[in-house]
C-alpha positions as CSV (number, residue, x, y, z in Angstrom):
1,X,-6.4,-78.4,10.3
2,X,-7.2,-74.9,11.5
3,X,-11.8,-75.3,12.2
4,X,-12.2,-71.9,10.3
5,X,-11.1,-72.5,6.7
6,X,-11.9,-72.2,3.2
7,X,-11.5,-75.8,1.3
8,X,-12.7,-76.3,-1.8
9,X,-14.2,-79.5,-2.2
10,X,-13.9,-80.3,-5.2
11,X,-10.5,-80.8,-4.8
12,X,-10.2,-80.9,-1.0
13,X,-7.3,-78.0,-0.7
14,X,-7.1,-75.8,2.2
15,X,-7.2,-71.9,0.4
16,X,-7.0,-70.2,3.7
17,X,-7.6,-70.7,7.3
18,X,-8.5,-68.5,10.0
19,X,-7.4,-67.9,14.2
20,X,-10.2,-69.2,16.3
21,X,-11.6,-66.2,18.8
22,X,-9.9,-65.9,22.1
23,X,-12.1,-65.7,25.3
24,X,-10.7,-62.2,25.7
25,X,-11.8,-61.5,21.9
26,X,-15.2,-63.2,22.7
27,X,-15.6,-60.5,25.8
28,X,-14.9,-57.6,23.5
29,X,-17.3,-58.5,21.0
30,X,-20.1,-58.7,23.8
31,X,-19.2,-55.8,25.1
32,X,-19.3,-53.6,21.9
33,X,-22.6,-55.4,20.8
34,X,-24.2,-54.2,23.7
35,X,-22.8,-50.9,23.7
36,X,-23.5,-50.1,20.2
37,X,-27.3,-51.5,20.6
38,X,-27.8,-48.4,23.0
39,X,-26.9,-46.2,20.5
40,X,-28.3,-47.6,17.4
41,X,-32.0,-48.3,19.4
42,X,-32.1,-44.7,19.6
43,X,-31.4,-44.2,15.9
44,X,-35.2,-43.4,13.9
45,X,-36.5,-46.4,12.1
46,X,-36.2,-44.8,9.0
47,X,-32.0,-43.9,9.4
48,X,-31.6,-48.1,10.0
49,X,-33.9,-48.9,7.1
50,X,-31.7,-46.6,4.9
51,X,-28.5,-48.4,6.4
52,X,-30.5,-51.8,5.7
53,X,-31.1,-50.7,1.9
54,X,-27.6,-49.7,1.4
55,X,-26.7,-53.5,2.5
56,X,-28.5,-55.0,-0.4
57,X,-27.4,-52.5,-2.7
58,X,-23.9,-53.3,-2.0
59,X,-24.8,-57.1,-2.6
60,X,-26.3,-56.5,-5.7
61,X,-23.1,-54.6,-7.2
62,X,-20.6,-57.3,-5.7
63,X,-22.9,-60.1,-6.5
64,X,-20.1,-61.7,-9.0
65,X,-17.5,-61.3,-6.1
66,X,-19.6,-62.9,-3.6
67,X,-21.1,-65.5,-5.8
68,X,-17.5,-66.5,-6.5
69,X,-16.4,-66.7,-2.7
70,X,-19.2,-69.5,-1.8
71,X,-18.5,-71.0,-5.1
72,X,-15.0,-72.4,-3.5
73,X,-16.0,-72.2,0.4
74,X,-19.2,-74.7,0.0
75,X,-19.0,-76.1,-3.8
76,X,-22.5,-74.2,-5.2
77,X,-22.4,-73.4,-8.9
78,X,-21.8,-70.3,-10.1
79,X,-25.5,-69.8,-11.4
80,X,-27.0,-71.5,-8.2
81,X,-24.5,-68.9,-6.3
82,X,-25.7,-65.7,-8.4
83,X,-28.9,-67.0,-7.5
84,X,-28.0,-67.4,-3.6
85,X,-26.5,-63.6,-3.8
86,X,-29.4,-62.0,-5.5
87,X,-32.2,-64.3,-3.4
88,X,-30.4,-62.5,0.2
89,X,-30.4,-59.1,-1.1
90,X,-34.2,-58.8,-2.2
91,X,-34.5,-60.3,1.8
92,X,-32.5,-57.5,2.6
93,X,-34.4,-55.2,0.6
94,X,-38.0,-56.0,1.8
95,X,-37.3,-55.6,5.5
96,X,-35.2,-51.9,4.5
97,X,-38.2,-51.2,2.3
98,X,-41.2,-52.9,4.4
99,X,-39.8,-53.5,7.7
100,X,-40.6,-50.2,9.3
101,X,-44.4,-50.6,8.1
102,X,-45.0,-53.9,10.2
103,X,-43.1,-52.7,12.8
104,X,-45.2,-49.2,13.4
105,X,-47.0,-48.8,17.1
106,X,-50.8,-50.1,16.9
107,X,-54.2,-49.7,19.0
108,X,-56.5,-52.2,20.2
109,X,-59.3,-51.7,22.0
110,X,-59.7,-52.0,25.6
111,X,-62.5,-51.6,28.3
112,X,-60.1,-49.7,30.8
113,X,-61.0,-46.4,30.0
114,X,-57.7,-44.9,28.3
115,X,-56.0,-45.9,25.3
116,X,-54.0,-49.5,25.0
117,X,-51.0,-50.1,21.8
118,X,-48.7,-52.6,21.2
119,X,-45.0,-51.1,20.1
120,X,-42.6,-53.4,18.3
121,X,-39.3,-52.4,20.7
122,X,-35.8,-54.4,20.1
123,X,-34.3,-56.3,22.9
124,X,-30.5,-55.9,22.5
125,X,-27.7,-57.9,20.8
126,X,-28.8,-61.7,19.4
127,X,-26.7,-64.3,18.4
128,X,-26.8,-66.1,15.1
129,X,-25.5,-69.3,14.4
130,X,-25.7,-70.4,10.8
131,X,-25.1,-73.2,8.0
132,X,-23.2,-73.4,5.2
133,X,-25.5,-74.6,2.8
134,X,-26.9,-71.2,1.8
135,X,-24.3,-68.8,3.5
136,X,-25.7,-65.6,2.6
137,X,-29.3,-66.1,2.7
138,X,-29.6,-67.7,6.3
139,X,-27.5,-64.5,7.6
140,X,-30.0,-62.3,5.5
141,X,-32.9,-64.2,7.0
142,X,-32.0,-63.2,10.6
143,X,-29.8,-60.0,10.8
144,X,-31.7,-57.9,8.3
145,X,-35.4,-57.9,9.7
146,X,-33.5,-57.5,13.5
147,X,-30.7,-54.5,12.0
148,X,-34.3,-52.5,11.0
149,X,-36.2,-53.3,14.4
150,X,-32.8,-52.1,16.3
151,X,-31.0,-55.1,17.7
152,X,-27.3,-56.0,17.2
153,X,-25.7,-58.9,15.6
154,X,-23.1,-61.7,16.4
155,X,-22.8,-64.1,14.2
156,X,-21.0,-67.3,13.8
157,X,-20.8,-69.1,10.9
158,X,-20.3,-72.3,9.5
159,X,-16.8,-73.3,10.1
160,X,-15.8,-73.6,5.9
161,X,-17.7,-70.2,5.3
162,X,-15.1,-68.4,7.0
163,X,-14.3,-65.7,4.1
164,X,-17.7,-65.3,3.0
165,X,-18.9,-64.5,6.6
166,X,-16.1,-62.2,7.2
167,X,-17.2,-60.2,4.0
168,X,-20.6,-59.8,4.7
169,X,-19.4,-57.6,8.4
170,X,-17.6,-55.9,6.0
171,X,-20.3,-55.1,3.7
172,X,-22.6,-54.2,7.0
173,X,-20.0,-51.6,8.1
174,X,-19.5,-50.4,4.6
175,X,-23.3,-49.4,4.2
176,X,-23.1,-48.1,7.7
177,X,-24.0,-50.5,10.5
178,X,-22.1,-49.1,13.2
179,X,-18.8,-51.1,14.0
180,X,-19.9,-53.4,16.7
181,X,-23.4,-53.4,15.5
182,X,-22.7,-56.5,13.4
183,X,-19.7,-58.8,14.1
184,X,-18.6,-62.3,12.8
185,X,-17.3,-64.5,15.6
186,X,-15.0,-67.4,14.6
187,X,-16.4,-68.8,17.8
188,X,-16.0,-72.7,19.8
189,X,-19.1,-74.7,21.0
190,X,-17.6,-73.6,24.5
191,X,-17.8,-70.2,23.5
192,X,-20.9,-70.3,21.7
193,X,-22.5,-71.5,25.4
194,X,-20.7,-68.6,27.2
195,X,-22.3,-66.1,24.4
196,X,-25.7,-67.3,24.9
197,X,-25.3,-67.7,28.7
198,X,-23.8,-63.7,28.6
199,X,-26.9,-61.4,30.0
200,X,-26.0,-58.6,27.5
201,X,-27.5,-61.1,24.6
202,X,-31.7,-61.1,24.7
203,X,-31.9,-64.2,22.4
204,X,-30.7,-66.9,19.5
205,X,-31.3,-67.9,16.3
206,X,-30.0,-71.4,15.0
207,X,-30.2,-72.8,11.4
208,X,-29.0,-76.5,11.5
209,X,-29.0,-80.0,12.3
210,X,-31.8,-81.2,15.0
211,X,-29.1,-82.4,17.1
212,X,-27.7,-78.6,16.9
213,X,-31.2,-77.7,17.5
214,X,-31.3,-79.3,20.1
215,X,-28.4,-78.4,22.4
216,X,-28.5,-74.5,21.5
217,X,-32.9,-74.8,22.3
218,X,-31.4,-76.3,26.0
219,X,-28.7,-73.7,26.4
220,X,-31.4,-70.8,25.6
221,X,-34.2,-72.6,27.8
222,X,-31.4,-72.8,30.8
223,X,-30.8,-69.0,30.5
224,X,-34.3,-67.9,29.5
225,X,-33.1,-66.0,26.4
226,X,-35.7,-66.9,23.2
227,X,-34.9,-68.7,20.6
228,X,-35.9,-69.2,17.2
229,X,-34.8,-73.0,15.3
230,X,-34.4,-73.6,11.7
231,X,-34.0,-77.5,11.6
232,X,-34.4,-80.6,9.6
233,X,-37.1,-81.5,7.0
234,X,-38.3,-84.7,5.2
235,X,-40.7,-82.6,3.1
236,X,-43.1,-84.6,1.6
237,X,-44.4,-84.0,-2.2
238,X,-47.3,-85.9,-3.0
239,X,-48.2,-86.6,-6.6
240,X,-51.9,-87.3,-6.7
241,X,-52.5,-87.2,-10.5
242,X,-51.0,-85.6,-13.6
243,X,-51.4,-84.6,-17.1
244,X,-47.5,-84.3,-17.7
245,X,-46.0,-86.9,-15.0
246,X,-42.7,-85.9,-16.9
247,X,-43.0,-82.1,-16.5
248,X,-43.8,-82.7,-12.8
249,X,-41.0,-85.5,-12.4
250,X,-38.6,-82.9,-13.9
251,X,-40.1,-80.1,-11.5
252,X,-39.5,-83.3,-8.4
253,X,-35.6,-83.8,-9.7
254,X,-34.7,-80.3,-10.1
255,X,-35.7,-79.3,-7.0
256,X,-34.4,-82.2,-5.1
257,X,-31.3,-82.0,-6.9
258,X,-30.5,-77.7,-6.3
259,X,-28.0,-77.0,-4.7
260,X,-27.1,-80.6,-4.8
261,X,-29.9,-81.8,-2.2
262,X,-28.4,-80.2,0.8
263,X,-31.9,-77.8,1.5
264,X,-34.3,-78.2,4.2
265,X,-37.4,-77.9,2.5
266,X,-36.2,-79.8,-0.2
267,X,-38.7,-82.5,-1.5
268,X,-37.3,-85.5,0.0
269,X,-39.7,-88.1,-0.1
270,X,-41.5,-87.8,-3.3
271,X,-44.8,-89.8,-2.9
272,X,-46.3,-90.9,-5.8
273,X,-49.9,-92.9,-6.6
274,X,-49.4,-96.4,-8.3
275,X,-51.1,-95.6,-11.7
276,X,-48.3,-93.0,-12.7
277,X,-45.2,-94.3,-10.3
278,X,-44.1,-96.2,-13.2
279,X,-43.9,-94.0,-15.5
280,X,-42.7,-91.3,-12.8
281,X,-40.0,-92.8,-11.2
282,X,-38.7,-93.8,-15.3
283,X,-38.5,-89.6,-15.9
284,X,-36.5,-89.7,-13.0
285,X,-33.7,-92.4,-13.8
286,X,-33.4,-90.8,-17.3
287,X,-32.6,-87.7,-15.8
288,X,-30.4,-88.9,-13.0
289,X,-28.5,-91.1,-15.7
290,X,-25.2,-89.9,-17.6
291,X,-24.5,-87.3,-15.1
292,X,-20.6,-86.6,-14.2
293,X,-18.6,-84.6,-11.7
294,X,-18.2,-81.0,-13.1
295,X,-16.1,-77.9,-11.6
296,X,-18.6,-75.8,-9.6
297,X,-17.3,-72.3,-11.5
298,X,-17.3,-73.4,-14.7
299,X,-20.1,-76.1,-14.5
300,X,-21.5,-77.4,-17.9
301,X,-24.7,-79.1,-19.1
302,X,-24.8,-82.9,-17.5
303,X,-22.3,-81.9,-14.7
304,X,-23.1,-81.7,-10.7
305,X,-21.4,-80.0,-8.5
306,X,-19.6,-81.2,-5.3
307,X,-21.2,-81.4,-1.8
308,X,-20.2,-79.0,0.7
309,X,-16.9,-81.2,2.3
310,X,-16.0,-84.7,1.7
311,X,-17.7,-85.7,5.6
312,X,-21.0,-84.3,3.7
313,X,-20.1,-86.6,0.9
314,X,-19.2,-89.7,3.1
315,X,-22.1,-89.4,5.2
316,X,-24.8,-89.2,2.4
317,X,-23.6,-92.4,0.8
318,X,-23.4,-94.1,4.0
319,X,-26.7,-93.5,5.1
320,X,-27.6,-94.7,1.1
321,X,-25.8,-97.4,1.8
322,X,-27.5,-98.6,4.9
323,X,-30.7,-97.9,3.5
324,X,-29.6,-100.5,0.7
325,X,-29.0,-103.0,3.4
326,X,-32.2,-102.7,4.7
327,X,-34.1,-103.3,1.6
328,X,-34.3,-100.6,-0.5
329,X,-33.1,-100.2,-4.3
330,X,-30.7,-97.8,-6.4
331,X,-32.2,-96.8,-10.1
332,X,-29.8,-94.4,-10.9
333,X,-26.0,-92.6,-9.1
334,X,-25.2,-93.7,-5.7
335,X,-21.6,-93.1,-6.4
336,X,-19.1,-91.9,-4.3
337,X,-16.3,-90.0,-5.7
338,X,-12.6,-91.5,-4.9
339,X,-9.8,-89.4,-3.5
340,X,-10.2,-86.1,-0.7
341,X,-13.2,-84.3,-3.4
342,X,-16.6,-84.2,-2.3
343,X,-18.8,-85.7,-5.3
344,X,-21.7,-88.1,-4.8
345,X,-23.7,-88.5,-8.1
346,X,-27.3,-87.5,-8.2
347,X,-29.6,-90.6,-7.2
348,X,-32.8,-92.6,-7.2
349,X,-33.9,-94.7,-4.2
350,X,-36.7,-97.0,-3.9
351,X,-38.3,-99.4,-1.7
352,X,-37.3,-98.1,1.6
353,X,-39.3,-100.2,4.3
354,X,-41.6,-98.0,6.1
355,X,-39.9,-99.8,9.3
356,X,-36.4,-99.4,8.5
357,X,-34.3,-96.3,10.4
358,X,-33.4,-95.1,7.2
359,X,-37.1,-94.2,6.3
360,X,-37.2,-91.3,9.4
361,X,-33.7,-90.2,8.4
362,X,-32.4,-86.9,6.3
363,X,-30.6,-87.2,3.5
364,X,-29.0,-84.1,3.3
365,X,-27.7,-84.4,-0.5
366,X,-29.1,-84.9,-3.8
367,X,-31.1,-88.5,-3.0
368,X,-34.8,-88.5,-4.5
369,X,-36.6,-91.0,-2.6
370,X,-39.7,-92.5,-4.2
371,X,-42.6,-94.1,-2.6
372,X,-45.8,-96.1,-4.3
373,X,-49.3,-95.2,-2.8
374,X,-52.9,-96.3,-3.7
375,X,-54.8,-93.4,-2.5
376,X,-55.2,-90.2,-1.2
377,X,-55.4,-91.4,2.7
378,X,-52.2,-93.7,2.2
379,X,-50.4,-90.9,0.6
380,X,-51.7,-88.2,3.6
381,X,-50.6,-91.2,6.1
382,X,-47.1,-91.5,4.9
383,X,-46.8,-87.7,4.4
384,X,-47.5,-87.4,8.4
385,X,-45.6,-90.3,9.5
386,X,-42.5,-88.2,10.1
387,X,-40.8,-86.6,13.2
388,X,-40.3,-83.6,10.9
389,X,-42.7,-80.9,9.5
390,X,-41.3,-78.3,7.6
391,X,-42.4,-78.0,4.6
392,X,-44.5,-80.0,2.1
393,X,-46.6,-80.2,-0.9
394,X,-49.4,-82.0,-3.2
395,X,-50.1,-81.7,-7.0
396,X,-53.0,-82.7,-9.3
397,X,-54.4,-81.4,-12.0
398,X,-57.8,-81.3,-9.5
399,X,-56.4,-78.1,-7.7
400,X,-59.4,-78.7,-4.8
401,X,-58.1,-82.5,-4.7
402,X,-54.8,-81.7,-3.9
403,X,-55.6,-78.8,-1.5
404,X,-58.2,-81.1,0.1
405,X,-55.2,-83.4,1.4
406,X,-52.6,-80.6,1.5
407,X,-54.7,-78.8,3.8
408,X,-53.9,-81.9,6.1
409,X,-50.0,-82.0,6.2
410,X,-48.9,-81.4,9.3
411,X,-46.0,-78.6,8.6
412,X,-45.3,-75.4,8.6
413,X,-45.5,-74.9,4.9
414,X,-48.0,-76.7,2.9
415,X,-48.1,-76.1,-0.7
416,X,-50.6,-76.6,-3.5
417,X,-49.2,-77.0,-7.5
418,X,-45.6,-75.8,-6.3
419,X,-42.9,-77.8,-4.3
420,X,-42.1,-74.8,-2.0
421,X,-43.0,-71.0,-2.7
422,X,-40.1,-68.7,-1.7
423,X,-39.8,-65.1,-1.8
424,X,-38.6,-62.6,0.7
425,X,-42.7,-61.8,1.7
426,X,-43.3,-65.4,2.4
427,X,-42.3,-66.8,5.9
428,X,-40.2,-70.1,6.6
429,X,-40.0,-72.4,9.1
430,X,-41.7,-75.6,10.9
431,X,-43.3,-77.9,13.6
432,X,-42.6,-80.9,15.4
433,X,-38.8,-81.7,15.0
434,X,-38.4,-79.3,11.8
435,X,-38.3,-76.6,15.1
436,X,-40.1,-73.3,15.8
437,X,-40.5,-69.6,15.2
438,X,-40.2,-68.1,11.9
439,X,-38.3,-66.0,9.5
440,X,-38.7,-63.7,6.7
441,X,-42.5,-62.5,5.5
442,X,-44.3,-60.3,7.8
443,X,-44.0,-62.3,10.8
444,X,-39.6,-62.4,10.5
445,X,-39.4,-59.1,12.1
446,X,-41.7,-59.9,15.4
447,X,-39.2,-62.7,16.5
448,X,-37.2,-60.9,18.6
449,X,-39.3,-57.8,19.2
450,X,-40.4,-56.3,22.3
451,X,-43.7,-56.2,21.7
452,X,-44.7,-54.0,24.8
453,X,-48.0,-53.1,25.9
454,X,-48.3,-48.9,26.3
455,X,-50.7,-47.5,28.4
456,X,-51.9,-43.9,28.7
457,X,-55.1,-43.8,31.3
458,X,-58.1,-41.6,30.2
């Protein structure tokens, strides 16, 4: 089977494959990248903002088309897709609209007599390497906020995203990134090395597994090019108190359950204190219950949608499975579809020892793990006891309870009265194994700036 393909897993057929790059193909793409970064560096801020803006415009009017395209390649509903499409061009937008504002030259003071700024500069052509869980989003994360500042773009995709990825270059040169300025690479792990290793490329940006993290963070380090990692996340959300444990156990499952679980930030170990678990983890078995296998673009009311490729599938009811064997309990789905599609029903787990592997693992699919606590301190405990800090969260209906102990989650996003806030203003990303650096928000564009010191003496 050809590594670059669309295959819809639903049903597990192979639409369309792709050729893998050549070195020789590899060499040309470095060499344009870097060509065209001397040329569009030069370009005003202002002419690659208006280039930017025409990029989300064009998502916005082919929103259907491209919403459709992920549909098949990763098995997102139509509505979560619409969603995805929409969610990247707004990303797009702020940096075209905001980008050249936190990116202007500023003074600070300074004793030497003359005057001292910092300039945001861009370094040159940056590699991408991205997921398929939310394939245009995580591009529009990274190459928007870097397109304004004046680097390049190679980017390689998730190996089932191959049409998707392909259209968004398309899209970039359509709106007017200079061919070159932004290329999709159907690059090898071998070639992916030789890209970063490549002196013409100033830095990396990964989205993925901390085992990805991991070896692209070494490769980087070995060449001194900076990096920025998107990895895991256990995210805690702690339930303290409530006056509507089902509104919030609703607001728990849907979020766990978009895009059927496979999300970072998503709320995976929902922590909840023994007065309400009861009735808590109930809401959540009534909602998880009577749920069946629907087709991702035409999905109707009590359907889910199919994981991203059967392995996905496989591997989240294995690691259910084991978690089983060491002691914990299925309420509700835990079943794996038969046959090549990629379904595994929407679940509840309990009673996962705190000692067992599966307690510091990911489930990267729609698994909502419940845990009892007896007060605030156990709850903050458990919340911390984790490798991982991305993201994270508390609610009571005592907002200075629950940002007393939210203040003390160790991630990079802590949340009061809302599992995770997203918008294009707001940035994203971790601590600990969850990674560093950050994207979107302000602080998106400084990743991979030159932020040089300018001097004029007095």
């Amino acid at each position: 089977m050809s590594k670059y393909r669309v295959q819809n897993p639903a049903t597990g057929e192979v639409l369309e494959t792709f050729e893998a790059a050549t070195d020789a193909q590899i060499e040309e793409v470095l060499a344009s990248a870097d060509a065209v970064y001397r040329e569009w560096r030069e370009r005003s801020v202002q002419e690659r903002a208006a280039v930017v803006k025409r990029v989300a415009e064009i998502f916005y009017e082919r929103k259907e088309e491209l919403a459709r395209l992920i549909a098949v390649e990763m098995g997102k509903s139509i509505a979560e897709s619409i969603d995805e499409v929409e969610f990247a061009a707004s990303i797009i937008e702020y940096y075209a609209v905001h980008g050249p504002s936190l990116i202007t030259d500023y003074e600070i003071p300074s004793t030497i007599p003359g005057k001292a700024y910092i300039e945001h500069l861009p370094v040159g052509a940056l590699l991408g390497v991205m997921p398929w869980n939310f394939p245009y989003y995580q591009v529009a994360r990274f190459a928007a906020p870097n397109l304004v500042l004046g680097n390049t773009i190679l980017l390689k995709h998730a190996d089932i995203c191959a049409r998707s990825a392909l259209t968004i270059q398309e899209i970039m040169e359509e709106a007017g990134v200079p061919v070159g300025g932004y290329q999709n690479v159907f690059a090898s792990h071998d070639q992916i090395a030789t890209i970063i290793a490549d002196p013409r490329v100033q830095g990396v940006s990964l989205t993925g597994s901390e085992r990805a993290g991991a070896i692209i963070g070494a490769q980087a380090g070995t060449h001194l090019k900076k990096c920025v990692l998107e990895l895991g996340g256990i995210d805690p959300m702690v339930v303290l108190d409530s006056d509507n444990v089902a509104d919030v156990a609703k607001a728990a499952w849907d979020f766990r359950v978009y895009n059927v679980g496979q999300v970072c930030n998503s709320n995976k170990r929902l922590i909840v204190m023994d007065d309400i678990y009861d009735e808590f983890v109930a809401e959540l078995v009534k909602l998880a219950e009577g749920l069946v296998p629907g087709d991702q673009l035409n999905l109707a009311d009590g359907e889910y949608v199919p994981l991203s490729s059967r392995a996905a599938a496989e591997t989240v009811h294995a690691q259910v499975q084991k978690a089983v064997s060491e002691g914990a309990t299925i309420l509700a789905g835990g079943v794996l579809s038969e046959g090549p599609s990629a379904y595994y029903a929407p679940t509840v787990l309990t009673n996962v020892p705190r000692d067992s592997e599966s307690y510091g693992t990911e489930i990267f699919g729609p698994v909502a793990t419940v845990y009892r606590v007896s007060s605030e301190q156990e709850a903050l405990e458990l919340a911390n006891d984790c490798a991982f800090g991305l993201g994270g969260s508390v609610f009571s209906a005592d907002e200075a309870r629950a940002t007393r102990v939210a203040s003390r989650l160790e991630v990079g996003m802590s949340h009061v009265n809302i599992i995770a806030a997203e918008a294009a203003e707001i940035p994203f990303g971790g601590v600990k194994q969850s990674g560093f650096g950050r994207e979107m928000g302000p602080v998106g564009i400084g990743e991979f700036a030159n932020k040089r010191l300018f001097f004029v003496a007095a």
